[in-house]
Residue, then its C-alpha position, 0 to 999 in steps of 0.5 A: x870096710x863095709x858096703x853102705x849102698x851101691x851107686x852108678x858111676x860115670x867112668x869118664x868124669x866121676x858123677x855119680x847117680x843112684x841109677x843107671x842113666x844111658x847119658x852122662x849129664x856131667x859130661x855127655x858121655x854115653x854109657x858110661x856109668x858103671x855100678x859101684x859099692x859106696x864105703x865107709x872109711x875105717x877110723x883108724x885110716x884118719x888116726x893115722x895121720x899126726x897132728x900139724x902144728x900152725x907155725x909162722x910163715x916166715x919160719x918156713x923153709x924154702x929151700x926144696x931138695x930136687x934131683x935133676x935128670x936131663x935138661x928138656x924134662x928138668x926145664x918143664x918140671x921146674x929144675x927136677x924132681x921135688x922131694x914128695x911130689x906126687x906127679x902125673x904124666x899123661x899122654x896117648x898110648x904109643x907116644x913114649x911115656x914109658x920110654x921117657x920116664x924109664x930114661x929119667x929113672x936111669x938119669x935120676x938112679x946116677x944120683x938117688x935110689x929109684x923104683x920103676x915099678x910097671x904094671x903093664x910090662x914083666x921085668x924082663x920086658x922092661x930090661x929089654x927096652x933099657x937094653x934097646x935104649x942102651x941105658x945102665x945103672x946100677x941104683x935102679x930097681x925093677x918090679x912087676x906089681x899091680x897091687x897098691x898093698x904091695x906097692x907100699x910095703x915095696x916103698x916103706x922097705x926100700x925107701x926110694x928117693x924116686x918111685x915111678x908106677x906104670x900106670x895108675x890104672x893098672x894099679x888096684x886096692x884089695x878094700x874094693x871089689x872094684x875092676x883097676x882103671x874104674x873112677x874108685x880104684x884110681x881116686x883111691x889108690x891114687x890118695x894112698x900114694x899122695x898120703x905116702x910121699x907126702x909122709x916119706x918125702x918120696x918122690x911118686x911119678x904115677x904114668x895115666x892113660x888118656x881119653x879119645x876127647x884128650x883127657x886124662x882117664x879116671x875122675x878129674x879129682x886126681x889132677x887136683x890130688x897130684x902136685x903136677x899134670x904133665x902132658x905128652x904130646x906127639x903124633x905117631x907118625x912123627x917123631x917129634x913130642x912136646x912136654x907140657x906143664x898144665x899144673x906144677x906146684x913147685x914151677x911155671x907151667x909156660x915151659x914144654x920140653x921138646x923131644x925127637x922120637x929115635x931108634x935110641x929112645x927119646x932124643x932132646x932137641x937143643x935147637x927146635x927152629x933148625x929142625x922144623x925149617x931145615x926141609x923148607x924150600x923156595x915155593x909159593x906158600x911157605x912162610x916161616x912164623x915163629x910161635x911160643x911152646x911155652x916161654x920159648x919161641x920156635x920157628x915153624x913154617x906154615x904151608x898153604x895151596x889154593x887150587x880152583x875147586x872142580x867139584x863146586x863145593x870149596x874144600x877148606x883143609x888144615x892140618x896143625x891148625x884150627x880149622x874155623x880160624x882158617x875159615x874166618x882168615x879166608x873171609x877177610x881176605x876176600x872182604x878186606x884184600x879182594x882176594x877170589x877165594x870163594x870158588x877155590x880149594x884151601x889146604x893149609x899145612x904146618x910143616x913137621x907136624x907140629x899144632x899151633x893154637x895160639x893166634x899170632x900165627x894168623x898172618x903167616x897163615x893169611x901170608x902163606x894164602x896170598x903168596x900162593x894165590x899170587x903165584x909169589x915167593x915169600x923170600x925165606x928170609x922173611x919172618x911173619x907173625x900178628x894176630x888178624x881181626x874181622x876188620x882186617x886190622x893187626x893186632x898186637x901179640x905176647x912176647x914179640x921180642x922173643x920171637x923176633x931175637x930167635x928169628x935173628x938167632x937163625x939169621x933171618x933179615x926182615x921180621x913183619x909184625x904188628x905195629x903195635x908191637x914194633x914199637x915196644x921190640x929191641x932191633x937187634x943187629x942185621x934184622x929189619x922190622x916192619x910194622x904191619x896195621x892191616x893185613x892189607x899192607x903185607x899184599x903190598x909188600x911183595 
């Protein structure tokens, strides 16, 4: 290949400009453009594809070949890994994703050949951590290799049904005199993998580093190349982690697989709900809620103090929860309860680590603030849940029976709702529903 001119490239987003520029005008990121060589691709790298015959679409086959590996990753991918899916696990550095995808590789190896190949660690350094993770198999190989040409020839002779690289990153293409990890070598690496899976039926999990902001390094083209983006979430100094879908050609992305950090690798964890609340005890300012990761609903319990401010400016703090959320819960209260919040400390808490978006948490949160400010225990048989408006009115939340027969499945008795949805929700055995239309209903209730 020959170098026609060389442009600047954004390393964050992949914009390119015909020189340097301080400010990314893509993506506002600062000095982050690097120069680069421009090349031409060689005819024969388009030749080398056969040309597809349109057929009928009735004609199609439907059935996928997948192979299972173990139930929390199976529910996220959609069953297991798809025969030539080219699939990407994002996440912070630390957070396990090695451990997890060497823990599908031994599961995946009990059924079909599998190729972990690390760029990052020495065979001897990936065997040690299966030894701490107490994991044998004998259909699995092992390579320290960061050369993509290698790579493939590593592929076409042992023709793996899986093939996972650590990471993308790391890997580089000799066509480019290009550093491994810049916004060319990861497009381009990246397509030669996808060209290959979808020639051989090789399944291809490629691991990718992520941003300070959140994101998946490396152009955002590659989350349009690959079948699947993955994400996997967790905090250091917990040792519970989420497995998200945000892309899956070949399943639902309301799924997330919950996991516990252990000495022994990745735990699965079969009942989420009992783990979150099993510290909770009798306080003013717990309240349990149930919320939805994905199309399971689990338990978490929100925590709230309100404290008299001695420095004359309130402390708003929240942890696990959006802070301007908060904000505006704490302003109903005190316009639509009467609530005196204004010269007080706020901190709010969601127990075990855990972050929740979504906005059927916010009359737990508003429950937990008034039970503190009051003084009054919630009884820990209470479940809460609605989504609050300016005008202090409840509105109506997805899935509400689905949280409320998991909060009857851990043997709460009293579920507070939206009106709304009381009406449309099964009863289930043992378990009061009361409907709530504004947040003020709920202050009388206690």
């Amino acid at each position: 290949m020959s170098s026609l001119k060389t442009v600047f490239i954004c390393q964050s987003c992949g914009n390119q400009s015909p020189k340097w520029q301080g400010r990314c005008p893509d993506c506002g990121s600062w000095n982050s453009f690097v120069e680069e060589g421009v090349y031409k691709t060689s005819p024969h790298i388009l030749s080398e594809s056969t040309p597809s015959e349109p057929v009928l679409l009735d004609h199609v086959l439907e059935e996928v070949e997948r192979i299972p590996t173990f139930q929390e990753l199976d529910r996220v991918l959609g069953g297991g890994f798809v025969q030539g899916a080219l699939i990407l696990v994002g996440g912070a550095p630390g957070v396990g994703k090695s451990t997890l995808l060497l823990q599908a590789s031994y599961a995946a190896a009990e059924r079909k050949k599998v190729l972990y190949i690390s760029g990052e660690e020495s065979e001897q350094q990936t065997k040690l951590r299966g030894g701490r993770l107490g994991l044998k198999s004998s259909n699995l190989l092992i390579a320290h290799e960061i050369s993509l040409d290698v790579i493939l020839s590593h592929l076409k002779k042992i023709k793996p049904a899986v093939a996972v690289i650590d990471s993308i990153q790391t890997v580089y293409k000799s066509d480019y005199n290009q550093a491994p990890g810049s916004v060319t070598q990861v497009r381009e690496c990246a397509g030669e993998l996808q060209r290959f899976c979808k020639q051989s039926g090789t399944t291809i999990v490629l691991v990718g580093h992520i941003t300070k902001e959140g994101s998946i390094a490396g152009p955002r083209v590659l989350e349009h190349i690959v079948d699947v983006v993955l994400y996997f979430e967790g905090e250091n100094h917990h040792s519970y982690r989420i497995l998200r879908a945000f892309k899956n050609r070949f399943g639902s992305t309301q799924e997330a697989g919950i996991f516990e950090m252990t000495a022994g690798g990745l735990a699965e964890v079969q009942n989420p709900s009992g783990l979150f609340l099993q510290s909770r005890v009798d306080s003013p300012g717990s309240v349990a809620v149930p919320v939805l990761e994905g199309q399971r609903a689990l338990l978490m319990e929100v925590q709230a103090l309100v404290t008299h401010s001695w420095y004359g400016i309130p402390k708003r703090t929240a942890a696990g929860v959006d802070l301007n959320r908060m904000a505006m819960i704490l302003a109903v209260l005190e316009k639509r309860c009467g609530l005196k919040l204004g010269q007080s400390d706020v901190y709010l808490n969601v127990a075990g680590g855990m972050k929740i978006k979504e906005p059927a948490i916010d009359l737990a949160v508003a429950a937990a603030v008034i039970s503190n400010t009051k003084d009054r225990v919630v009884p820990q048989e209470w479940v809460v849940f609605g989504e609050i408006g300016l005008g202090g009115e409840v509105r109506a939340v997805p899935f509400a029976e689905e949280r409320v027969k998991e909060a009857a499945r851990i043997g709460f008795n009293k579920v507070f709702l939206p009106k709304t949805n009381c009406s449309l929700v099964s009863n289930p055995s043992g378990i009061t529903l009361v409907g709530i239309t504004k947040v003020q209903e709920f202050l009388c209730s206690f």
